[in-house]
C-alpha positions in Angstrom: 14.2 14.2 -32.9 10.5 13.6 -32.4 10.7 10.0 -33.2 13.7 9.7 -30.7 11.7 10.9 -28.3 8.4 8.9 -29.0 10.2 5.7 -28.7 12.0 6.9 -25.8 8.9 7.5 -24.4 7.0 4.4 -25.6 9.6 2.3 -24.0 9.5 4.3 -20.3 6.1 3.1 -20.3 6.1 -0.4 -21.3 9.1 -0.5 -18.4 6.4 1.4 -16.0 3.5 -0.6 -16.6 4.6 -3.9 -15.2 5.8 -2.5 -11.9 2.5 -0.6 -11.5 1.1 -3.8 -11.9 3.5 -6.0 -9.6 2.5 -3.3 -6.9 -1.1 -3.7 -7.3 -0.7 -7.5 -7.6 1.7 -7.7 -4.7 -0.9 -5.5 -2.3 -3.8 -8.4 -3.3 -1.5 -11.1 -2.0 -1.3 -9.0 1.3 -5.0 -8.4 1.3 -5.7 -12.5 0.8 -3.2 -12.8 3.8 -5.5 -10.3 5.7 -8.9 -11.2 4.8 -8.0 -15.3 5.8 -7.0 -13.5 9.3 -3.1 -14.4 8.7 -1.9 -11.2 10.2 1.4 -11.9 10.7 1.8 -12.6 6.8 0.2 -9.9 6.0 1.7 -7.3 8.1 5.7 -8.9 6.9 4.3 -8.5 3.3 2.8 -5.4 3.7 5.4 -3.7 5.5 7.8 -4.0 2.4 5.6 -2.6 0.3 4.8 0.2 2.0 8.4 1.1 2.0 7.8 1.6 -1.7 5.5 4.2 -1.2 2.4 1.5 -2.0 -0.6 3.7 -1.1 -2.7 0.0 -0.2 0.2 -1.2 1.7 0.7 1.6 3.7 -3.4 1.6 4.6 -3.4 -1.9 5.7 -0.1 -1.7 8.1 -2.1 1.8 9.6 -4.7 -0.8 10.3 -2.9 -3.7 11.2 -0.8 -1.1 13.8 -4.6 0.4 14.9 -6.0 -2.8 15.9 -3.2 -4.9 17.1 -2.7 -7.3 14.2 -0.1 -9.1 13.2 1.7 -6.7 15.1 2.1 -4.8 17.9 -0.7 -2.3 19.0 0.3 1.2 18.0 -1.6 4.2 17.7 0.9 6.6 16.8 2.1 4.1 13.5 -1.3 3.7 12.7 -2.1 7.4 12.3 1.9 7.9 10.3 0.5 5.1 7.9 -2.9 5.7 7.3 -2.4 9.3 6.8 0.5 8.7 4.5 -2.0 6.4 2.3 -4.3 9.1 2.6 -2.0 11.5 0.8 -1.4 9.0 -2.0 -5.3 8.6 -2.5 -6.0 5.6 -0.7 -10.1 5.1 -0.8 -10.9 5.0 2.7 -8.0 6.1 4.3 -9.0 9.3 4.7 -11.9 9.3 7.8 -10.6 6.3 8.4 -10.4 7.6 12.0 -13.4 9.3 11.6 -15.7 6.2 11.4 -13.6 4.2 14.8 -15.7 3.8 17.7 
């Protein structure tokens, strides 16, 4: 029973790790998008991931809502969003409103 288990759980894993990864890969594309100032790009990719619960895609539609990138301006969104990636541990999310002038 324990090796039924074990394996069960060894292949759970190997399933788990690639999509981990896709997410974290997926959020860098967005973040290239957003760093070369292609905000409409980014916001599109974004957006679909943050309907996964991507922590990094939900923290830069927030911002993309907050200053009017890519997207409408919208305050309201950009609080939903960047407190949502604040609960999932975003670095930076949380103050993010904090340190806005």
């Amino acid at each position: 029973m324990k090796k039924i288990f074990s394996f069960l759980l060894l292949v759970s894993l190997y399933f788990a790790i690639p999509q981990i990864s896709y997410a974290d890969a997926s959020c860098n594309i967005g973040k290239i998008f957003y760093d070369n100032g292609q905000y409409a790009k980014a916001f599109k990719h974004m957006n679909k991931l943050a309907r996964y619960k991507n922590a990094c895609a939900k923290y830069y539609v927030g911002v993309m809502y907050f200053n009017g990138q890519g997207t409408k301006k919208n305050i309201e969104l950009a609080v939903k969003y960047i407190d949502e990636a604040a609960k999932l541990g975003y670095p930076g999310a949380k103050g993010f409103f904090d340190r806005q002038e």
